[in-house]
C-alpha positions as CSV (number, residue, x, y, z in Angstrom):
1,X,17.0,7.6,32.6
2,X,16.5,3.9,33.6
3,X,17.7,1.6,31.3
4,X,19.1,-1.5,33.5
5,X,17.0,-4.9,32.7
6,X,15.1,-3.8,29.4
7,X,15.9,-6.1,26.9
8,X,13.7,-3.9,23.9
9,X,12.9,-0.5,23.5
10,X,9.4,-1.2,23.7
11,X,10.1,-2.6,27.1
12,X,11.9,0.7,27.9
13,X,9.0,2.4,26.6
14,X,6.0,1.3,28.5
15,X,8.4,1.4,31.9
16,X,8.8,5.3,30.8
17,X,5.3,5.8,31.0
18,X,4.9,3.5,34.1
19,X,7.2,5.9,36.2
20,X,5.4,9.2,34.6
21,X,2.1,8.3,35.4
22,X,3.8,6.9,39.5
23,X,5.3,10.2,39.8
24,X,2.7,11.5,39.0
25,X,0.1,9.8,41.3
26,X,2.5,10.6,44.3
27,X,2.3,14.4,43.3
28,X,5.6,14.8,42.1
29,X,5.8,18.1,39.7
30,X,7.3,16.5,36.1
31,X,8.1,18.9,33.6
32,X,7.1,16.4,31.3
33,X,4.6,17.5,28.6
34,X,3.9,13.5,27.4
35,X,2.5,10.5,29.0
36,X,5.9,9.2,27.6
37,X,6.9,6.4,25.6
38,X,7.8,6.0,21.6
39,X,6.5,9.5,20.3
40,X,4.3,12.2,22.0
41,X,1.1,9.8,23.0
42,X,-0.9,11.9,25.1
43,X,0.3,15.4,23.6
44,X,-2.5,17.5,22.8
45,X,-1.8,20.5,21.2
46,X,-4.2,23.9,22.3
47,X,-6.2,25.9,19.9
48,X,-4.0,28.5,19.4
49,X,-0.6,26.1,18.9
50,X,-2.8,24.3,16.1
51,X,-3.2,27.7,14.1
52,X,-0.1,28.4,14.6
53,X,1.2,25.6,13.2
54,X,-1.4,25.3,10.5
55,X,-0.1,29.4,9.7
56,X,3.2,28.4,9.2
57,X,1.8,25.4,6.7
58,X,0.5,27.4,4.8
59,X,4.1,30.4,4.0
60,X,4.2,30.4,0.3
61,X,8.2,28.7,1.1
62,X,6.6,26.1,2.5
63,X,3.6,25.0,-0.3
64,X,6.5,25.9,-2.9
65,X,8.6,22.7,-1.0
66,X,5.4,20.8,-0.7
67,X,4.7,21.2,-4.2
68,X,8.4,20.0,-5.0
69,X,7.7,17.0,-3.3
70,X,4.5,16.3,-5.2
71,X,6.1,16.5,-8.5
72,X,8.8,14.5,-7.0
73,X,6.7,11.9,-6.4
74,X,4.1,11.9,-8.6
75,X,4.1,9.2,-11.3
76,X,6.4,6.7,-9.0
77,X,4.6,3.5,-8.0
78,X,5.0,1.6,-4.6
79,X,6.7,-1.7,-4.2
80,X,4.6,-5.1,-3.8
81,X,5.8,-5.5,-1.0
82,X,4.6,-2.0,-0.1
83,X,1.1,-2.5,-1.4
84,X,0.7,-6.0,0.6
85,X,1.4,-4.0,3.5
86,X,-1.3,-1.4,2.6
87,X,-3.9,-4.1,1.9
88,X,-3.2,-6.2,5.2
89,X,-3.4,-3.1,7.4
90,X,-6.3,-1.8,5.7
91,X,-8.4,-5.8,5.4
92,X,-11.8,-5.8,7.9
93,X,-11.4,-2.0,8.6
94,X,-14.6,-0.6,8.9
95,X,-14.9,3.1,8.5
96,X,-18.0,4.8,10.6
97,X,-21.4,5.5,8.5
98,X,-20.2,9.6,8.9
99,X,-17.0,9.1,7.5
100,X,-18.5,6.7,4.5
101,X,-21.1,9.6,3.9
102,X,-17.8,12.2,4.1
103,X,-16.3,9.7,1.4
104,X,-19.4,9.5,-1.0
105,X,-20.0,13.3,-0.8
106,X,-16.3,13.8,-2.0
107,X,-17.2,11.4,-5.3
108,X,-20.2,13.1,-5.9
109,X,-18.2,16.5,-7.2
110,X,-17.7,16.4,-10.4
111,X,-14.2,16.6,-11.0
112,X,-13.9,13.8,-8.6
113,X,-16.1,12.1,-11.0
114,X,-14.1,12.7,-14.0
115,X,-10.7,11.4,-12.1
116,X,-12.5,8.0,-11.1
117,X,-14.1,7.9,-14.6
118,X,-10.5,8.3,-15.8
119,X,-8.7,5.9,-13.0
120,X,-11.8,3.0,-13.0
121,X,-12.7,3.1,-16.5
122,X,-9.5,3.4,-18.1
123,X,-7.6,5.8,-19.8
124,X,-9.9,8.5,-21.4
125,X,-10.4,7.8,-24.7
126,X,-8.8,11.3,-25.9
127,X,-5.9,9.8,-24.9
128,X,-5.9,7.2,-27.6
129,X,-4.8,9.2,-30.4
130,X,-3.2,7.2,-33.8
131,X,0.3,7.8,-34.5
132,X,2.2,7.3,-37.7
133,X,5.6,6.5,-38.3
134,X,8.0,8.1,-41.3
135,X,7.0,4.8,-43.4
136,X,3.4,5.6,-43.3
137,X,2.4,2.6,-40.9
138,X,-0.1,3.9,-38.6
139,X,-0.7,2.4,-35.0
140,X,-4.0,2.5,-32.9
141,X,-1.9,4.2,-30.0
142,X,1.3,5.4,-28.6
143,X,1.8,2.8,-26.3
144,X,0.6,0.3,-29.2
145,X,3.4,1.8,-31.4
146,X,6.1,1.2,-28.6
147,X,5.1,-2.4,-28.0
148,X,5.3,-3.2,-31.6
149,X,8.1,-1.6,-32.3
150,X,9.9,-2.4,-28.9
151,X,10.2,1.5,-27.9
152,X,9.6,3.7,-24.8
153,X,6.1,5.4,-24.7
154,X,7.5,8.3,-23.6
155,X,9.9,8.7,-25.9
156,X,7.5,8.4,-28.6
157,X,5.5,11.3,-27.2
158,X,8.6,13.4,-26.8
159,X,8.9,12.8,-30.6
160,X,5.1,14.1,-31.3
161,X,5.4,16.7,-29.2
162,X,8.5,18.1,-30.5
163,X,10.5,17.3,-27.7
164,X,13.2,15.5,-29.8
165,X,13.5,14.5,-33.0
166,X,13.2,10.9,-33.1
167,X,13.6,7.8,-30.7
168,X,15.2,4.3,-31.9
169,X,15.5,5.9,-35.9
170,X,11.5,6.7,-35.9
171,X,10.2,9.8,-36.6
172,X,6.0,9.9,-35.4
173,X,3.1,12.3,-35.8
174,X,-0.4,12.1,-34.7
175,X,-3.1,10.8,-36.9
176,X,-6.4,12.6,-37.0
177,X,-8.2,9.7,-38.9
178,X,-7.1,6.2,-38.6
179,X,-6.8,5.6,-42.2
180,X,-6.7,1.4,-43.7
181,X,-3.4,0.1,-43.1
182,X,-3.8,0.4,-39.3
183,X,-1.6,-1.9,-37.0
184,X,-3.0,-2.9,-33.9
């Protein structure tokens, strides 16, 4: 490989793909399956390496390990700096009237519609169940109970569903009715 008077890999890169496509021209026989540079550009896999690869996607081993990284994953949030990075990448991008139709048929299914009901609107209002503590002081929510009383959320619905016994000396249970002497 040629590496003398690149001062970047980029550089290095872009000269790689240079002396493919010269050797090329001059009828030279590469064994090179890329145009070359960072990656595989120019790669394009046949018919029957695409099924292959799409069969070995979809072994039971591998959508256990996919699911495994799902649950990993799901509930963790992305940095700021992360999201800033999303929304800069993503600002003026037009996508093509097919794909937008593609998009709107997707939200038209009605699960779909239940999950952006749920993620747009809010939380879904079953979700907003009163709680009572062992004094008899009942709050609107769970998450209202742990900001008054300076608690996890979490641990509070461990408590209600029997998960462990009690969190920070409170003991809680789920209130069908809200009853008078309700704290916000």
């Amino acid at each position: 490989m040629i590496e003398e008077g690149f001062s970047s890999t980029a550089e290095l890169d872009e000269a790689e793909c240079f002396f493919i496509a010269y050797f090329k021209f001059v009828g030279c026989s590469l064994v090179n399956g890329t145009s070359g540079g960072d990656g595989v550009p120019g790669a394009i896999a046949s018919p029957e390496a695409r099924a292959k690869m799409r069969r070995a996607g979809l072994r039971p081993e591998n959508l256990i390990k996919l699911q495994q990284m799902a649950a990993r994953n799901r509930g963790r949030s992305i940095s700021a700096a992360h999201r800033e990075r999303i929304r800069s990448f993503n600002q003026g991008r037009r996508f093509s009237d097919a794909h937008r139709a593609r998009l709107r048929a997707a939200h038209q299914k009605p699960e779909r519609k239940a999950l952006l009901r749920r993620t747009l609107g809010g939380p879904k209002p079953t979700l907003r169940k009163a709680v009572m503590d062992q004094h008899g002081v009942v709050y609107e929510s769970i998450s209202a109970a742990a900001a008054v009383l300076g608690l996890r959320a979490e641990l509070i619905s461990a408590v209600i569903h029997g998960r462990i016994r009690h969190t920070g000396g409170f003991t809680f249970t789920l209130v069908r009715s809200a009853p008078e002497n309700e704290v916000p």
